[in-house]
N, C-alpha and C positions, 0 to 999 in steps of 0.2 A: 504494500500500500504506500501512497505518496503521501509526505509528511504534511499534517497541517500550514496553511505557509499562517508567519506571524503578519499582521496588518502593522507594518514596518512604517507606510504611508498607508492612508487612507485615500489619497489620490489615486490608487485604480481603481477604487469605487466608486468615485465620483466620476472617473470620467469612463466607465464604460459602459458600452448601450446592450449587453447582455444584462434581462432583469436579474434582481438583489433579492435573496429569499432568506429571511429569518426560517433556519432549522431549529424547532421546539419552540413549540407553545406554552412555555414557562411563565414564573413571574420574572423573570427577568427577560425575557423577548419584552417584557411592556418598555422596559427602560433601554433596552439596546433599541427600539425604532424612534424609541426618544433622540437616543444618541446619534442617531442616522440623522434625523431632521436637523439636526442643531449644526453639524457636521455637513450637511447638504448632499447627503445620499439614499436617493430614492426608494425606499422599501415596495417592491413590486408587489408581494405576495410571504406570509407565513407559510409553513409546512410542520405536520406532525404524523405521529405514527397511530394516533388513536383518531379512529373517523368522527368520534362523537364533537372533537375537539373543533371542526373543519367543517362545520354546518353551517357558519356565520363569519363575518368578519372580523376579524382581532384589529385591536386599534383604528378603524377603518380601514382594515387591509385586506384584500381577499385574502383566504385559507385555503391551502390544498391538502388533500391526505397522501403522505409521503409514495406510496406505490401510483398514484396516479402522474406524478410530476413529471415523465418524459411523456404525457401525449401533451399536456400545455404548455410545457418548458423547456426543447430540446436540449437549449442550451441555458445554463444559468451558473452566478457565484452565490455560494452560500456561507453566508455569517452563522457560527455554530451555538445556539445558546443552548443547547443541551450538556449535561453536565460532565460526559463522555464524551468529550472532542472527536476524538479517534473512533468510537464506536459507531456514530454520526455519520463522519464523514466514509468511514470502511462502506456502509449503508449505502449512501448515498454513491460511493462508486459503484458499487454494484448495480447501481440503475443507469452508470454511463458517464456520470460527471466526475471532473476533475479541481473545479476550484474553489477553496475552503479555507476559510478566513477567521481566526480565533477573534471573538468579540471583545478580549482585553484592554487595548487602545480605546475604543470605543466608550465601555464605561466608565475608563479610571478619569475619562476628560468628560463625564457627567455630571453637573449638578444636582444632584438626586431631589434635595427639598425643592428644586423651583418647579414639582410635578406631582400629581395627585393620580395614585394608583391602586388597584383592586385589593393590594395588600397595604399595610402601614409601612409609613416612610421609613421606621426604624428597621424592620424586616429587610426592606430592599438596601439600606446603606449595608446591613451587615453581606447581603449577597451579589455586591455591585462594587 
């Protein structure tokens, strides 16, 4: 398997036109598409491996259920918030894709208090 690459820059995010799919519908996927916005990178679409999770929008975002994502997303990079990086992305090769982005960078440049989320702020600063 190819190694998580680290979001070194966040500039290939922003600048490419292959969609951005938050992997795991966690509580922390709420503050990583925060981190995306603030940061100016488009959140295309959430992804999880439980169908019940994918009936509705997260964040305002469409949801896919993880085995369906190569008929809507041939190509795509994915930001990993699931708590198994590796196990994620091993997954997600398996269905064809190659680029996987640890969410790190992302939240330690998050302001956590300036956002109101599903769980309490203190929860998310200890998981962020």
């Amino acid at each position: 398997m190819n190694k998580i690459i680290k979001l070194e820059s966040i500039d290939i995010l922003k600048n490419t036109k292959d969609p951005i799919i938050i992997f795991s519908m966690n509580e922390e996927s709420e503050a990583l598409k925060f981190a995306c916005d603030e940061n100016g990178i488009k959140v295309t679409a959430f992804c999880d491996n439980e169908i019940r999770k994918t009936t509705k929008p997260h964040c305002g975002v469409e949801t896919v259920y993880t085995p369906d994502l190569p008929n809507k997303f041939p190509e795509a990079n994915f930001i990993m918030a699931h708590h198994t990086l590796e196990d994620g992305a091993e997954q997600l090769q398996d269905l064809g894709y190659k680029n996987f982005f640890s969410p790190l960078q992302l939240l330690q440049s998050l302001d956590v208090e300036k956002y109101e989320y599903k769980v309490s702020k203190a929860y998310m600063k200890k998981k962020s």
